[in-house]
C-alpha positions as YAML, in Angstrom:
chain: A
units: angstrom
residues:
- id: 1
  name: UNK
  ca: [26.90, 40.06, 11.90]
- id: 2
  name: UNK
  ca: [24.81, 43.30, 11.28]
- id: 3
  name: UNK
  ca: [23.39, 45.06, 13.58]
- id: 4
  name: UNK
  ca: [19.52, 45.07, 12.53]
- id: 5
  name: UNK
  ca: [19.59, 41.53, 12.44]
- id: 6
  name: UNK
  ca: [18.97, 41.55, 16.50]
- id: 7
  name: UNK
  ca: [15.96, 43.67, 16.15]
- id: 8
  name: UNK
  ca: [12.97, 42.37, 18.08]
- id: 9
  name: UNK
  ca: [9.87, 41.30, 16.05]
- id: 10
  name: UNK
  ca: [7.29, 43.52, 14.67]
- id: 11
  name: UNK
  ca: [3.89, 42.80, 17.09]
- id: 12
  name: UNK
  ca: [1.00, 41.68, 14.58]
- id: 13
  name: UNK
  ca: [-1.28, 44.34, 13.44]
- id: 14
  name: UNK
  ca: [-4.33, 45.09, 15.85]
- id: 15
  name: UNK
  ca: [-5.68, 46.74, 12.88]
- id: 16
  name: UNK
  ca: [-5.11, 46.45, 8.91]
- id: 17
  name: UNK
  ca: [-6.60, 47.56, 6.06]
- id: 18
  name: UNK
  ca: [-5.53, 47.80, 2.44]
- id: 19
  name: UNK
  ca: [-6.24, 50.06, -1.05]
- id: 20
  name: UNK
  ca: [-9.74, 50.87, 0.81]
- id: 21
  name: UNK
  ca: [-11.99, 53.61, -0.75]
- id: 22
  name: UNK
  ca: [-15.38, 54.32, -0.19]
- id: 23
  name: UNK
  ca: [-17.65, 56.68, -2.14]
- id: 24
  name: UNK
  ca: [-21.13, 58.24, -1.26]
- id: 25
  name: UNK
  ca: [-22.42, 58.99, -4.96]
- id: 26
  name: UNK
  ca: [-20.07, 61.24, -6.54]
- id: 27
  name: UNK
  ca: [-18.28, 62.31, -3.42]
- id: 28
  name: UNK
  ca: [-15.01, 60.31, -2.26]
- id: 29
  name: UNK
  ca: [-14.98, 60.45, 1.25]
- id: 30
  name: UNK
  ca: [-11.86, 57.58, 1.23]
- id: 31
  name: UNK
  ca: [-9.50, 57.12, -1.70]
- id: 32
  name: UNK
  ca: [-6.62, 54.26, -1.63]
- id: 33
  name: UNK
  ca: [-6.06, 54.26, 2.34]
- id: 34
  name: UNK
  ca: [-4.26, 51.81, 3.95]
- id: 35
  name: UNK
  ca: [-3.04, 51.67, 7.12]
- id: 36
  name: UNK
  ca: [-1.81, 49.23, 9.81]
- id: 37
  name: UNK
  ca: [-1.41, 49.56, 13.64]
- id: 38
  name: UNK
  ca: [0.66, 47.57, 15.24]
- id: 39
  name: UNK
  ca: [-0.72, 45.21, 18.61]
- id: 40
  name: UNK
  ca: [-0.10, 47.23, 21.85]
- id: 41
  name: UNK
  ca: [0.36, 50.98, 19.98]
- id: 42
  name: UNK
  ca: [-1.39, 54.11, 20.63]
- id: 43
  name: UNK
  ca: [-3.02, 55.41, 17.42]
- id: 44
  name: UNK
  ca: [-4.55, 59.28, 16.59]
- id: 45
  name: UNK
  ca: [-6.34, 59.68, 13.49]
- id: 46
  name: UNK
  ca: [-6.57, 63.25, 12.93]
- id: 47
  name: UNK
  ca: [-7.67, 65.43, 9.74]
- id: 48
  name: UNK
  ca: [-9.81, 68.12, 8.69]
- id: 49
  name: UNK
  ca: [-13.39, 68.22, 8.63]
- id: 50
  name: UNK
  ca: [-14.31, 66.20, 5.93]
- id: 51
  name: UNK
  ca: [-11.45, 63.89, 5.43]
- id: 52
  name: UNK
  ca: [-12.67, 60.26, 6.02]
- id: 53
  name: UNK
  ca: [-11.78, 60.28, 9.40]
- id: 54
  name: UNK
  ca: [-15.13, 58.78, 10.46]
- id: 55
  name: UNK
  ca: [-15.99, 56.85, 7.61]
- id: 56
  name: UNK
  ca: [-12.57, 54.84, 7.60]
- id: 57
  name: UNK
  ca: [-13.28, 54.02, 11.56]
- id: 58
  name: UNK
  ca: [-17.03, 53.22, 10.79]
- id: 59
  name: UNK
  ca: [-15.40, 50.99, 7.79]
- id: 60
  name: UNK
  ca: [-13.01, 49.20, 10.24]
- id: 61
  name: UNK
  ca: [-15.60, 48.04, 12.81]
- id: 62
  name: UNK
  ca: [-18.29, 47.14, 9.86]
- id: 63
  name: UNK
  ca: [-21.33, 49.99, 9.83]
- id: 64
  name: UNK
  ca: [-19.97, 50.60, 6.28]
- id: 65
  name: UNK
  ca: [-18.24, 48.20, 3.63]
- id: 66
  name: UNK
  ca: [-15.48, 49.73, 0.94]
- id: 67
  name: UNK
  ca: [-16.46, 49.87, -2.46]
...
């Protein structure tokens, strides 16, 4: 029997979000992101000034809806 077929089960995603961009006029502030993180995880979000950092979070909990 192989080996990986005793690995435990991935915990469901606390958080998931697919193909999400946002856009403030001409200015992309998210292109394409998705991301999952899984139940029970620890997660940074880091980036440069300017990245989508804070839009992407304030697109998770609903202050602003993808495109």
């Amino acid at each position: 029997m192989p080996l990986w077929s005793h690995a435990p089960p991935m915990p469901m995603p606390a958080v998931e979000i697919s193909n999400v961009t946002k856009t403030f006029g001409e200015v992309t502030a998210v292109d394409d992101l998705s991301l999952a993180v899984p139940e029970g995880s620890v997660f940074g979000f880091i980036g440069p000034n300017g990245s989508g950092k804070t839009t992407t979070i304030r697109m998770i909990v609903n202050i602003f809806y993808p495109d």
